[in-house]
ZAZAVEX-159121 format. One record per residue: residue in three letters; x, y, z of N, C-alpha, C in turn. Coordinates in steps of 0.001 Angstrom, whole numbers, padded with zeros to 6 digits, always signed. Layout:
# residues N
alaXYZXYZXYZ ...
//
This chain:
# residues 188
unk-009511+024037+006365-008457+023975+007358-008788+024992+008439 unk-008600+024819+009676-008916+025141+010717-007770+026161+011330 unk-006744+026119+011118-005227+026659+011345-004854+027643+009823 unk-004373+028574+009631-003204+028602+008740-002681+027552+008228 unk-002227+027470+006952-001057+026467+006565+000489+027094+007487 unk+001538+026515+007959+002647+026823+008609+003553+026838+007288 unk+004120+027354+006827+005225+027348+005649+006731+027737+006324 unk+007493+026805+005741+009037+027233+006916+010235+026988+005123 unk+010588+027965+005068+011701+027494+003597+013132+027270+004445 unk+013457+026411+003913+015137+026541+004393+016455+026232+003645 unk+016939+027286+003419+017950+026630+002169+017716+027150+001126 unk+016394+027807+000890+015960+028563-000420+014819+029280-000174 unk+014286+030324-000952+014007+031290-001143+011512+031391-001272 unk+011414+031952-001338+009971+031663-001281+009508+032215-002468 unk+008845+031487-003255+008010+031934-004368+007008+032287-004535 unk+005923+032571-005574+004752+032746-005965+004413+031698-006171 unk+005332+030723-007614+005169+029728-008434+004477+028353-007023 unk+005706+028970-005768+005588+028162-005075+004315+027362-004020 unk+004302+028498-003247+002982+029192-002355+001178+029287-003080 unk+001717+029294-004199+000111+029056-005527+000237+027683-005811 unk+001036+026309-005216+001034+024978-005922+000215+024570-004343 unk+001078+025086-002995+000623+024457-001753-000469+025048-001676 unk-001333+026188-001911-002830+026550-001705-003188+025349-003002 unk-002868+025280-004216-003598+024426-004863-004112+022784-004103 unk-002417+022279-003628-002287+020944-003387-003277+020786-001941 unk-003329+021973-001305-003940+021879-000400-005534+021622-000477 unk-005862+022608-001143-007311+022899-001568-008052+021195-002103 unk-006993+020556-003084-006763+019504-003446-007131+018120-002875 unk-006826+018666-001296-006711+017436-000435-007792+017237+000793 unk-008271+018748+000901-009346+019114+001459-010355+018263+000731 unk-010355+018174-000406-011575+017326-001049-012033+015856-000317 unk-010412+015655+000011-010612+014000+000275-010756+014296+001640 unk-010521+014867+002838-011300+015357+004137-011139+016915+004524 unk-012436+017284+004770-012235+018350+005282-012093+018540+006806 unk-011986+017749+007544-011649+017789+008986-010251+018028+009166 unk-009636+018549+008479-007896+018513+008565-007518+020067+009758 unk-007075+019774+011224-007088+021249+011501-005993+021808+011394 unk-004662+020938+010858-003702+022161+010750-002674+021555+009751 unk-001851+022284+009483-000638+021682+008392+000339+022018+008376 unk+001545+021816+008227+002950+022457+008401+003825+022186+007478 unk+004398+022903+006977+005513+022469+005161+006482+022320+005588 unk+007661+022127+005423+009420+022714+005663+009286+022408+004451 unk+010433+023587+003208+010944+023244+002070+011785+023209+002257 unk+012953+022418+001938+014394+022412+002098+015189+022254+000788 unk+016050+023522+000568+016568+023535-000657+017791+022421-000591 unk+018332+023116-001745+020195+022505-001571+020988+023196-000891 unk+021934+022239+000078+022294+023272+000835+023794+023544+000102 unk+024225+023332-001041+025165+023456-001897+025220+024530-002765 unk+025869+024778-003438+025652+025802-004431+025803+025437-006413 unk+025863+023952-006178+025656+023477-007727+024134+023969-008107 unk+023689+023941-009642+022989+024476-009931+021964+023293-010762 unk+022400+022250-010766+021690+021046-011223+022387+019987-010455 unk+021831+019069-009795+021657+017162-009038+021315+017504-007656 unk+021057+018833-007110+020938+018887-005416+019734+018762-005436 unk+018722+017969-004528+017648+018036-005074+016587+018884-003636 unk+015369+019319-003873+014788+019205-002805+014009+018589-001848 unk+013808+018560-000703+013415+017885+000721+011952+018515+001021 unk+010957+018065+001157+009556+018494+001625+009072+017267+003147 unk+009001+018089+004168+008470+017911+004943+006791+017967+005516 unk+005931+017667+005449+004452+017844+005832+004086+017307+006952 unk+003285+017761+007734+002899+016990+009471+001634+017876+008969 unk+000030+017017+009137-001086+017148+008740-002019+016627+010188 unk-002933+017292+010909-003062+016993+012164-004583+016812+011674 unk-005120+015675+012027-006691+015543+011668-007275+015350+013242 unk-008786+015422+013512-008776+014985+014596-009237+013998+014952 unk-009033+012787+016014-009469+011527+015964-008267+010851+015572 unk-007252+011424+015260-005876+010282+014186-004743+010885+014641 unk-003834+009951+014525-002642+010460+014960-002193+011415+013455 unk-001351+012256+014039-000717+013642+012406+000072+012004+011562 unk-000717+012929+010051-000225+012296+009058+001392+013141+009000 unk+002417+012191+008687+003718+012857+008174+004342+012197+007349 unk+004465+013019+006243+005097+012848+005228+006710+013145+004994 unk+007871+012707+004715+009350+013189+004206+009569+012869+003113 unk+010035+013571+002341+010604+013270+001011+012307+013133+001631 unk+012938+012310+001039+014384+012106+001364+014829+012888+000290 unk+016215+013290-000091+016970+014028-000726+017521+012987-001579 unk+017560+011764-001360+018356+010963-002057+017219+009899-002998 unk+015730+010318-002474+015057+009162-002888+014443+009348-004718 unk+014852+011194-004546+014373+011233-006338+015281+012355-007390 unk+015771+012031-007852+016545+013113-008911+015356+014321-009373 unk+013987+014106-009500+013534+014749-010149+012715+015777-008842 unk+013425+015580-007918+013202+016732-006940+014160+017166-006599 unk+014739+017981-007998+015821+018916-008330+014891+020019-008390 unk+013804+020000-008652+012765+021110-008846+012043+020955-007771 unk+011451+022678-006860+010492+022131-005756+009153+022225-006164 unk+008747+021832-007171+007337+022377-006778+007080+020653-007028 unk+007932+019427-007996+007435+018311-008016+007719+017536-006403 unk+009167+017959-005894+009127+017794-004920+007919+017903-003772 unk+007286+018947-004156+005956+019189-003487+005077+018268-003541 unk+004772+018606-005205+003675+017450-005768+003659+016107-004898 unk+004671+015004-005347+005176+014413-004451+004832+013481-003277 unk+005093+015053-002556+004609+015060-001030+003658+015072-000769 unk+002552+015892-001291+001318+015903-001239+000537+014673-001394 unk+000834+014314-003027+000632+012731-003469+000675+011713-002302 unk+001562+011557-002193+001679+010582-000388+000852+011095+000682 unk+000383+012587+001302-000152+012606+002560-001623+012279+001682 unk-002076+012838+000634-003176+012333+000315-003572+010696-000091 unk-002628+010252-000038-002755+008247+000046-002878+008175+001481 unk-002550+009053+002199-002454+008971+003975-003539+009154+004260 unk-004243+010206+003946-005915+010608+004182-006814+010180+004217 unk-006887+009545+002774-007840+008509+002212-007695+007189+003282 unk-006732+006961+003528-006344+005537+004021-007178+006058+005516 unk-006948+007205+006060-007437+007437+007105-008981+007768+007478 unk-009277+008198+006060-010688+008729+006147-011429+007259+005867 unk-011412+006228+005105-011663+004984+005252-011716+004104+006375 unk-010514+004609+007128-010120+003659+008665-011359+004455+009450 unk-011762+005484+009270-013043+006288+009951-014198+006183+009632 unk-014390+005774+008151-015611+005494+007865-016031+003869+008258 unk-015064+002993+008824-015287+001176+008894-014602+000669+007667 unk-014543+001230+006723-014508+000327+005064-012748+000472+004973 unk-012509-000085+005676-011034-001025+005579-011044-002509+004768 unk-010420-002384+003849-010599-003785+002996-009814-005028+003622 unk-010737-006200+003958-010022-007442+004668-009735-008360+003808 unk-008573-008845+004048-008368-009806+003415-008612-010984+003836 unk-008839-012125+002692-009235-013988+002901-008116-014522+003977 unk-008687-015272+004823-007515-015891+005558-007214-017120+005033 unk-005972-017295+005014-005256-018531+004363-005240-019801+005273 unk-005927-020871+004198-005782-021748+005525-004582-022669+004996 unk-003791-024257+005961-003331-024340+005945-003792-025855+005279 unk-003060-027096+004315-003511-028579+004086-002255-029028+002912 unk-002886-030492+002639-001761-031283+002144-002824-031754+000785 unk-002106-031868-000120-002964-032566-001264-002457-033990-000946 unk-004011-034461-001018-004157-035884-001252-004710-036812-002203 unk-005243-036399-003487-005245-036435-004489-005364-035795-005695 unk-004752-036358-006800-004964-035992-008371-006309-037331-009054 unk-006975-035861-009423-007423-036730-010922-007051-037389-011683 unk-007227-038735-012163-006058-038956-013100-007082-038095-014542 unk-005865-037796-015210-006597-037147-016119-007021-035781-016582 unk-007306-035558-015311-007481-033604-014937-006341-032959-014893 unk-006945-031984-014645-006491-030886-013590-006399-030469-012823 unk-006769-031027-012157-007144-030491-010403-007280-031996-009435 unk-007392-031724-008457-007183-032679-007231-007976-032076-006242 unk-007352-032750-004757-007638-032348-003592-006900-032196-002460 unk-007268-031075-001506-006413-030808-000321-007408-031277+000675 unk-006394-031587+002038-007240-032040+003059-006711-030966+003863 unk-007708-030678+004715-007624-029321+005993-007164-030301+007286 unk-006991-029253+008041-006240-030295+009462-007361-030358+010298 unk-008955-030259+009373-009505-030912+010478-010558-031706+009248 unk-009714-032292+008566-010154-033962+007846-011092-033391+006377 unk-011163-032114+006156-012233-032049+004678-011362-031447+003661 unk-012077-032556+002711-011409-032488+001804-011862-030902+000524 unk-011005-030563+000173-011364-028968-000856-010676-029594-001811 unk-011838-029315-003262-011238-029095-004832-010401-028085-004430 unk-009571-027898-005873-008968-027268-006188-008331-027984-007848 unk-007980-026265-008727-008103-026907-010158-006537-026555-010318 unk-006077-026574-011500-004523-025761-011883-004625-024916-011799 unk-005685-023893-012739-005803-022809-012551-005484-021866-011429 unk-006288-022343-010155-005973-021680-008690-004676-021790-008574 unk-003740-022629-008913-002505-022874-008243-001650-021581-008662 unk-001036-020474-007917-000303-019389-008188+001459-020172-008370 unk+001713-019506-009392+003688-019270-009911+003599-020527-010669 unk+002473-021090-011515+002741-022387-012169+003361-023603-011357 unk+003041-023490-009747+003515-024944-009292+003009-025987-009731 unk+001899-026224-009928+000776-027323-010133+001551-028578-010692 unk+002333-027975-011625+003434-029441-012100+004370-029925-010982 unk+004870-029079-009732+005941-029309-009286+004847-030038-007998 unk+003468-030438-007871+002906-030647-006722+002807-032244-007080 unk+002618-032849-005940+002204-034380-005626+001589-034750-004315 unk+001482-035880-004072+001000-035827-003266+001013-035564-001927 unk+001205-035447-001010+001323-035192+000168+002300-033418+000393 unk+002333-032716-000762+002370-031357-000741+002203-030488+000219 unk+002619-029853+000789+001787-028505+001528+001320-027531+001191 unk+000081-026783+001340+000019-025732+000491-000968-025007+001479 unk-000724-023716+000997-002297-022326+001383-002994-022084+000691 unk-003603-021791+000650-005341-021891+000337-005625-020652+000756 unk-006901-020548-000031-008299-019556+000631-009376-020369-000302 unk-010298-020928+000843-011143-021706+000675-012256-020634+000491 unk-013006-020954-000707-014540-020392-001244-015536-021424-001574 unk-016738-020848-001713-018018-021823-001711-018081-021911-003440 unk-017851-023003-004104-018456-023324-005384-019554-023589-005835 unk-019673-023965-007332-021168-024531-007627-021526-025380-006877 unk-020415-026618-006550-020836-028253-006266-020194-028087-004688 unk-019575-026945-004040-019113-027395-002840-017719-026628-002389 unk-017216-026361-001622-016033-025765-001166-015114-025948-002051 unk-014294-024960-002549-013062-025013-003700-012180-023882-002729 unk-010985-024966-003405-009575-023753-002777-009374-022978-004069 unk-009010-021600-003461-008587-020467-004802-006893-019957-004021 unk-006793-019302-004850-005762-018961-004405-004116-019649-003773 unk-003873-021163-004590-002916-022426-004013-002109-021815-003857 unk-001106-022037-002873+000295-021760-002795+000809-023055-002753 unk+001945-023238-003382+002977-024530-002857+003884-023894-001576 unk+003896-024229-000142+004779-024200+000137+006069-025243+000960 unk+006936-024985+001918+008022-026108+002054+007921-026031+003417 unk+008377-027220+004058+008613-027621+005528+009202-025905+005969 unk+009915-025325+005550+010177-024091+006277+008815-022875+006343 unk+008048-022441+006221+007043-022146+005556+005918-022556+006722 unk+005889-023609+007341+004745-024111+008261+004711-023123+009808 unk+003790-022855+010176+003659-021914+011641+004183-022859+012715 
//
């Protein structure tokens, strides 16, 4: 880190227990990039005076360069078990480091793409089988088995069906994976 960590408590008090988890969590996260130049905490206690259900609030703003600041909030209402701050921390950390990674990936190219779904109608069954065929809206026809068909529609399909697809190359020739059944509402 390029900056100080910024530490701001509010509502409660500053620890050892505490301040030894954020050098850990920090140190932690550095692994997954070290280009990080600055960081900023807010802890926010209870602002009540019960002694168990108030829970605590962790704030993080993580400034890399090249990316917009990662920011993290923990809500007060989103976990009972950030009645304690240091999981509250944990937490927080846990999330900006899913932020990192996600970012240090978006920097390296290796963003995972997904199959595009195409769009067709089954126009036949095997008699006999399992599987049939869809036609694409520009006239070719794709296998497809039960198996591919996702939520067990395959019984509820006939002919002239609509469905999505992600078309792949087979042994013998183009196969749809991935069937969806879907309904006149459903079409682009």
């Amino acid at each position: 880190m390029q900056v100080p960590i910024d530490i701001t408590f509010r509502h409660c008090e500053s620890s050892d227990a505490v301040r030894a988890e954020l050098d850990r969590q920090l140190k932690h996260l550095e692994k997954f990039d070290d280009r990080m130049t600055s960081c900023s905490v807010v802890i926010s206690g209870p602002q009540t005076r019960h002694r168990h259900g108030d829970t605590f609030e962790v704030n993080l703003r993580i400034a890399m360069p090249g990316r917009k600041d990662i920011v993290v909030h923990t809500a007060r209402e989103a976990a009972p078990e950030h009645e304690h701050a240091l999981v509250a921390l944990r937490d927080a950390f846990g999330t900006a480091r899913r932020q990192v990674e996600d970012a240090v990936r978006d920097l390296q190219g290796e963003v995972k793409t997904h199959a595009v779904e195409s769009h067709g109608r089954v126009t036949k069954f095997l008699a006999g089988e399992d599987c049939g065929f869809i036609e694409t809206a520009d006239g070719q026809e794709i296998y497809f088995h039960r198996n591919a068909v996702l939520d067990g529609a395959f019984d509820r399909m006939a002919v002239g069906s609509e469905v999505r697809f992600v078309e792949e190359q087979g042994e013998k020739g183009a196969q749809a994976s991935t069937v969806r059944l879907i309904g006149k509402h459903h079409l682009e």
